[in-house]
N, C-alpha and C positions, 0 to 999 in steps of 0.2 A: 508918695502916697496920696498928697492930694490928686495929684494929674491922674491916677488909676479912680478913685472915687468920684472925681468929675465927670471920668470916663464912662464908667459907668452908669450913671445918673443921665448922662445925653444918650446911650443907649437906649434903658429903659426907657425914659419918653419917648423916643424913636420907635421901639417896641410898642408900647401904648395906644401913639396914635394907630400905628397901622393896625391894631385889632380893631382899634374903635373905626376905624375907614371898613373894614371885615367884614365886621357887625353888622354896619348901615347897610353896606351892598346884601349882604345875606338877607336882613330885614323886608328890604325894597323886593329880592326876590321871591319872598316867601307871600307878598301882597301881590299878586300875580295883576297887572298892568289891565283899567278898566279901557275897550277901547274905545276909538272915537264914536263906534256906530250902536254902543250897548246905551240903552233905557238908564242905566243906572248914574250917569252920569245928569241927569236930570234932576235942578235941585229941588225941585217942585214939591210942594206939603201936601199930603193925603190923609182925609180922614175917612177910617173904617164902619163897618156897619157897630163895632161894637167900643165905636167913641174914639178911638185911639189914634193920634198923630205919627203918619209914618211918611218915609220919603221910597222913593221906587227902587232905590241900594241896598234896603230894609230886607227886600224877598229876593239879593242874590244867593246863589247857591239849589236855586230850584227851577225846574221849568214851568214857563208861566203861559198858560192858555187861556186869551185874554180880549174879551169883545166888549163893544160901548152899547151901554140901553139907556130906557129909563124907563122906572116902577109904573108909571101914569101911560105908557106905549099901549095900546088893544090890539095891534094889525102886526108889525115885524117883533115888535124884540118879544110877545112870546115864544114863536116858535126858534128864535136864534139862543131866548134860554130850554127852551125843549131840546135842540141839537146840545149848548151845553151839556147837559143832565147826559144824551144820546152818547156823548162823546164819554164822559166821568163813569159810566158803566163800561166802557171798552179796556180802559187805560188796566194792564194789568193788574193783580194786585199787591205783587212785590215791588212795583213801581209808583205806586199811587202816592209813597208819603216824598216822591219824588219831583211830586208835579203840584201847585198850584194855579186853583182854577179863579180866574179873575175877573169881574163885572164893573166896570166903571162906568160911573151915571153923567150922563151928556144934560143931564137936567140936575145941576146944585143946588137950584134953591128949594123946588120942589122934596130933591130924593134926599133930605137930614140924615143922620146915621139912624136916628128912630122909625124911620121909615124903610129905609135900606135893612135894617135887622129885620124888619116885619116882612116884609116885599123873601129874606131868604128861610123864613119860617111856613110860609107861605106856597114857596115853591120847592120846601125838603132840600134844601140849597146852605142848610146852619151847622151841617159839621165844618172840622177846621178846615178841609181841602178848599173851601170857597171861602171868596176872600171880597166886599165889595166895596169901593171904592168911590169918592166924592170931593171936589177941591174947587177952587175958583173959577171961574166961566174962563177967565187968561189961562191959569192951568189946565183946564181941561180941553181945549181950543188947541194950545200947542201939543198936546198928548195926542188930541185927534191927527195932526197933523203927521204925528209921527206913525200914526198906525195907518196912513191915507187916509182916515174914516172921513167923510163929509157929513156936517149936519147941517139943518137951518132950522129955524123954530119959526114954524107956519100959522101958529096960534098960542096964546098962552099954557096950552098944555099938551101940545102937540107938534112934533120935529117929523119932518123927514132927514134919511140919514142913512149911511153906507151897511151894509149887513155882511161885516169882515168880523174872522174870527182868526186870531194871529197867534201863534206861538214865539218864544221868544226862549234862547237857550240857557243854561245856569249862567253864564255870564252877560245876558240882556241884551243879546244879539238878535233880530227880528231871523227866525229860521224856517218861517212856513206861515202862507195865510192862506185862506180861502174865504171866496164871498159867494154868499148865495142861499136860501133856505130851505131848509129840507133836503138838499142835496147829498150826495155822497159823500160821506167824509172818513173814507176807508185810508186815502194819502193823510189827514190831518192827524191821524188815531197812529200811523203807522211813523210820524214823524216826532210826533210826542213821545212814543216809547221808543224811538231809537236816541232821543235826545236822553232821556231818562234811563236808559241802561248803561251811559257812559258813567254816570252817576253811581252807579252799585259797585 
């Protein structure tokens, strides 16, 4: 009797582990694998126009259309937030709550969240689909890096600097950029919502 209840008992454990080994693998698969080339993998702190600490794994699950300005810019970044706005009117609008439109300021000390909130009041830029962005001149430096963006800061209030506007897929894969302003951005509008319909 003992030998049938011992037996038993090293079964069940035997049985145990291997669900709980089941479990883990099922778990691990249900967290679908971030890869090496997605944004999200970026431990880097951001804070939003309206005060809030987020990191860039924060807006997986959407597609993110996503350019570098700054508030104090007269000459490029209005018209590359004018092509924004250009583009935010294209995207359909069964797809819209699909996408994430993104501005990240190449200028931290200048663009506070108090100013970034004003700078998207300003430009009709303050529902949720816009999202805008500020971190340390190290985080912001390597961010650039990653979008190619080049800046330099030519004067205390004043950068030259790349005029890319980049999409990036719900898993934070760079999936389309284009540079340039005022240009045509019929591939840009047409990649956004093909990325965004996988989504529906």
């Amino acid at each position: 009797m003992k030998k049938i209840v011992m037996g038993l008992l090293i079964l069940l454990i035997g049985l145990q582990s291997c669900t709980s080994q089941k479990k883990s693998e099922t778990a691990t698969a249900t967290q679908k694998t971030i890869s090496d080339l997605s944004i999200y993998n970026l431990p880097s702190q951001w804070t939003t126009q309206d005060n809030k600490n987020i990191e860039m794994k924060d807006l997986k699950g959407k597609v993110l259309v996503m350019v570098m300005i700054y508030t104090s810019c007269k000459s490029a970044c209005p018209r590359l937030v004018a092509d924004m706005r250009h583009i935010e009117e294209r995207i359909p609008e069964n797809l819209k709550n699909n996408v994430q439109l993104v501005l990240v300021s190449i200028d931290p000390t200048v663009d506070t969240p108090q100013r970034l909130k004003e700078f998207s009041i300003e430009n009709k830029m303050d529902s949720d689909q816009w999202l805008f962005l500020r971190s340390t001149e190290e985080n912001t430096r390597e961010f650039a890096a990653v979008l190619a963006v080049n800046y330099k800061k030519i004067s205390p209030i004043d950068f030259s600097h790349s005029n890319i506007i980049s999409v990036f897929n719900a898993d934070g894969e760079l999936a389309f950029q284009q540079e340039g302003l005022g240009v045509s951005y019929d591939e840009t509008v047409n990649k956004i919502t093909e990325e965004a319909e996988k989504l529906n």
